[in-house]
N, C-alpha and C positions, 0 to 999 in steps of 0.2 A: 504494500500500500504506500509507503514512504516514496518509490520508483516510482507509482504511478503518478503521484502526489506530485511528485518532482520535475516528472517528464511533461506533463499533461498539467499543467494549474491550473488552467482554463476547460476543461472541460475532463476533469478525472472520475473512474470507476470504479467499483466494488469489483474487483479482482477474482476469478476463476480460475480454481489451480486442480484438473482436474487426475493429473498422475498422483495425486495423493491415493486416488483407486475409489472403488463403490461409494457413491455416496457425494464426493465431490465432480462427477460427470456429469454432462447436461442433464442428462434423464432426473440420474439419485438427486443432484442438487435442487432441482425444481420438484421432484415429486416430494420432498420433503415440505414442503409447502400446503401441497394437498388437504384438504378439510374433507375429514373419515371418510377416507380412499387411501388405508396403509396398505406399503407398497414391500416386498422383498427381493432379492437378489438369487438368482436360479443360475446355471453354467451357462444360460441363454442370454441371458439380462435380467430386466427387471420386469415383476411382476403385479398384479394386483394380491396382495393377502388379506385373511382373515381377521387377522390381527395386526398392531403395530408388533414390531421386535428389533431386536439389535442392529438389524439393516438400517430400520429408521430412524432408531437412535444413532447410530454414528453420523447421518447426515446431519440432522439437524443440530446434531455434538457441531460439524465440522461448519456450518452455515453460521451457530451462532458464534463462533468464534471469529470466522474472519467478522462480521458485525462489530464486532468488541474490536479487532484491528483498526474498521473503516472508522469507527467513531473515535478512537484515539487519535488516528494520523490525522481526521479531521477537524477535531476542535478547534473552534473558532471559524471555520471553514466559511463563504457566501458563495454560493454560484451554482452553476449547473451540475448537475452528478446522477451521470447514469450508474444502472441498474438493470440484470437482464432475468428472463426468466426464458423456459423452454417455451414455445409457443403449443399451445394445442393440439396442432396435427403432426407436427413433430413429437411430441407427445404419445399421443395416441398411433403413433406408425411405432414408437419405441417401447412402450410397455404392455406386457403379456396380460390378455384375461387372465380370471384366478382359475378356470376350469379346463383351459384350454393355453396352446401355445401359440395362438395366432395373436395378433397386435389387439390392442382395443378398438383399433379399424376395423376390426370385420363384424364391429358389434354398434349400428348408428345410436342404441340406446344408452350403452355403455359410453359412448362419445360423448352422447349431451352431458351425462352423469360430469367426466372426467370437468368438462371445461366449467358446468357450473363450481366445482371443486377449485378447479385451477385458478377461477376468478376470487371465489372468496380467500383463496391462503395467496394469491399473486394482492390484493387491494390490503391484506393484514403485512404482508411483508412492506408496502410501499409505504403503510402508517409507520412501522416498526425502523424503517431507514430514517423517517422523518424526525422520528424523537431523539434518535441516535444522533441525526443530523439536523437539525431545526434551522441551518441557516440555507438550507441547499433547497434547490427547486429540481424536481425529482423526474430524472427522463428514465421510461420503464422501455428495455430494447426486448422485444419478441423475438429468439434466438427460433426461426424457421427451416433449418435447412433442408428437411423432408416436404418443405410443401410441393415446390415443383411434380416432384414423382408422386406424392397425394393425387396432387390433382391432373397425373397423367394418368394413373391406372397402374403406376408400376412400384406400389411395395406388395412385398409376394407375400403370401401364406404360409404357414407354419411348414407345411411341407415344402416350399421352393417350388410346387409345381403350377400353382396357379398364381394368379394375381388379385390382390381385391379392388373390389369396383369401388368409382373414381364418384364421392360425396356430391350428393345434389347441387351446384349450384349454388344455390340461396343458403343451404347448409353450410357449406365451405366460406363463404364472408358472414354467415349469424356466427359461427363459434369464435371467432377471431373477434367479431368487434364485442362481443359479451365479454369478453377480458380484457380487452381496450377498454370499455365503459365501465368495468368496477373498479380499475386501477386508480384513476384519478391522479395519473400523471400522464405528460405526456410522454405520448406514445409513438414508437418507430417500431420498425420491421425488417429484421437481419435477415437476407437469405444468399448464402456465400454458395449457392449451385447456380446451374445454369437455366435458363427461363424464369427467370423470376417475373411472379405477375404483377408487375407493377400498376396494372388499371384497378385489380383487387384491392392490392395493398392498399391506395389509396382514397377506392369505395368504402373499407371498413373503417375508416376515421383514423389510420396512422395517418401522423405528422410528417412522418419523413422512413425515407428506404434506403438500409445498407446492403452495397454488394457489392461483386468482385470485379472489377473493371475485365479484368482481363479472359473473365467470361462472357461478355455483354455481345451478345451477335448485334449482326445489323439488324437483323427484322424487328428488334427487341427495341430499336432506337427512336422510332418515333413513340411508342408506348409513354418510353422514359421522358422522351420531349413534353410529350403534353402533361405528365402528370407534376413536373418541375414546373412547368408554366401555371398551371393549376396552386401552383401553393406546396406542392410537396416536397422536401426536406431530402437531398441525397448525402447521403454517407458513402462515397467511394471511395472501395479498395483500391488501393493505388501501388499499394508497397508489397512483394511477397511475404506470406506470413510465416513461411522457414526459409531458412538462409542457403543460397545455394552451396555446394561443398566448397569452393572455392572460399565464399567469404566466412564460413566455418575453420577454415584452414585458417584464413587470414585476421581472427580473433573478432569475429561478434560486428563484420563491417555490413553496411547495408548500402542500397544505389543512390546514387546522386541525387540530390536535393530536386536540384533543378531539373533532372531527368524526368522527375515523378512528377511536376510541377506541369513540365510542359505536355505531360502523357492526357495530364485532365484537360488541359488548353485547348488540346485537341479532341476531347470527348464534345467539348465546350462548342467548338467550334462546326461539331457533325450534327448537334443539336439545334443551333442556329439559336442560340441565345443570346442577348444585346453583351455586348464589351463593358466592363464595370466603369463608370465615371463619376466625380465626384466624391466629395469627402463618404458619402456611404457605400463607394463601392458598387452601388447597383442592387436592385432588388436580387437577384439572381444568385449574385456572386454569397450574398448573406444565408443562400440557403445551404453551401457547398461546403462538409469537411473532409480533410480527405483522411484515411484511416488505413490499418492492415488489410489484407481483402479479408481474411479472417482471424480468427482465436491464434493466440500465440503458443499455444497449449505445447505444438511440436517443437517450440524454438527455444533455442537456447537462454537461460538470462543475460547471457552477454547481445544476444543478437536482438532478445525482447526489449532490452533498455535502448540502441541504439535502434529499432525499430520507432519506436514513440515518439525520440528525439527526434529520428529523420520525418515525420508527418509533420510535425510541430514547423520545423524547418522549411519543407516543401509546401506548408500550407500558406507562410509568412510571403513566400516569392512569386504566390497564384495570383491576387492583386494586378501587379505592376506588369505582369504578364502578359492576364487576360487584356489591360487596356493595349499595348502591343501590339494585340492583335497575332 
């Protein structure tokens, strides 16, 4: 938290350290949250159980600790501070019914269950950072990375031989904003795969969308044009979020400042957004930060600090850039 603290002032996180094992993975860490939906740990993943047990106590052992970390390293704190949780369908593609070995996907009732759950212990976590933290304004990120293949048809079944079928429509944006509306923060939407539905994302009332620049097809570009013109909020991946071997070798180095800087200028540029001018910058340019394209979960601490640094860095040189042209 201190590194986060350090690297990021302007916009630091509640930190996710998920090799500490069960419990601190996207799944265990959000399903610890869950309100009477206890969840345990099977050689498959994680489950739905009968009971709470040790599974669920070590999560929220390991949740409420970094807690006690963020409100330490934060005191005194003002500003922004995010906060993620596992999103719903990610969610439900990741943990097992209690009678069966298929996802909670293959159960639309067991679905609704999971996300009113998710909403009431996702809106007690958001009060619980607030008290911790009383001077921050609280952005909640919906960690998605299964939505894409949710909503293509392609998480499989227990057995690997079929696939389950792809959530109604109106189902697929109600469960998503149902936890958007009981957070009562604002809200963004991480999805670091490829096709992200950025028209969705921005139907169900997130503020803003993180993803992986360097996945963004072309067909996917006018999506993203209109829903930034619209008002919505891009978090782009700009920077790889493990170090290739080379700058592993070379001790925790990361890509040019200015290299990453100019990568968005030209995302900028394919979008047909106005040039930033004037002391604000530009409507546009205020909605733009750029970030790892994901979790730093795989990367080194040497390479995680100098990742942070370099965003901080190549965010500072987009400005003067973008008016460049």
């Amino acid at each position: 938290m201190r590194t986060v603290f350090g690297e990021l002032p302007d916009l630091p996180h509640l930190a996710e350290l998920p090799a500490r094992g069960p419990g601190a993975d996207l799944t265990g860490r959000t399903a610890a949250l869950l309100v009477d939906l206890p969840v345990e740990i099977t050689p498959t993943g994680w489950r739905f159980a009968a009971r709470p047990g040790r599974d669920l106590i070590r999560a929220r052992g390991l949740l409420s600790a970094d807690l006690d970390a963020l409100e330490e390293t934060a005191d005194g704190y003002q500003g922004p501070l995010k906060i993620q949780v596992c999103g719903p369908w990610t969610l439900a593609a990741t943990i097992e019914l209690a009678r069966s070995q298929d996802p909670v996907l293959a159960d639309p009732g067991a679905v609704a269950d999971l996300t009113e759950s998710l909403a009431e212990g996702t809106a007690a976590h958001v009060n619980e950072v607030r008290k911790r933290v009383p001077g921050a304004q609280i952005l909640l990120q919906l960690d998605e990375p299964a939505l894409p293949r949710v909503l293509a048809g392609a998480v499989p079944t227990a057995s690997g031989l079929n696939r389950l079928p792809v959530p109604e429509p109106a189902d697929a944006e109600a469960r998503l904003r149902t936890v958007i509306q009981a957070a009562g923060a604002f809200p963004l939407v991480h999805c670091c795969g490829p096709a992200v539905p950025f028209g969705m994302i921005m139907a169900v009332g997130a503020q803003a969308v993180s993803f992986d620049l360097s996945l963004l097809r072309r067909d996917e570009a006018d999506s993203l044009a209109e829903a930034v013109e619209a008002g919505l909020g891009a978090l782009v991946g700009a920077v790889p979020a493990t170090a290739p071997d080379a700058a592993e070798r070379g001790g925790a180095r990361s890509p040019d400042p200015g290299a990453t800087a100019r990568r968005v200028v030209e995302l900028w540029q394919r979008m047909g957004w106005p040039a930033a001018s004037g002391a604000g910058r530009g409507a546009v340019a205020g909605q733009v930060v750029l970030t790892p394209a994901c979790g730093l979960a795989g990367a080194s601490p040497g390479y995680a600090r100098a990742v942070l640094a370099h965003c901080r860095d190549a965010a500072r040189l987009l400005p003067e850039l973008i008016e460049e042209g």
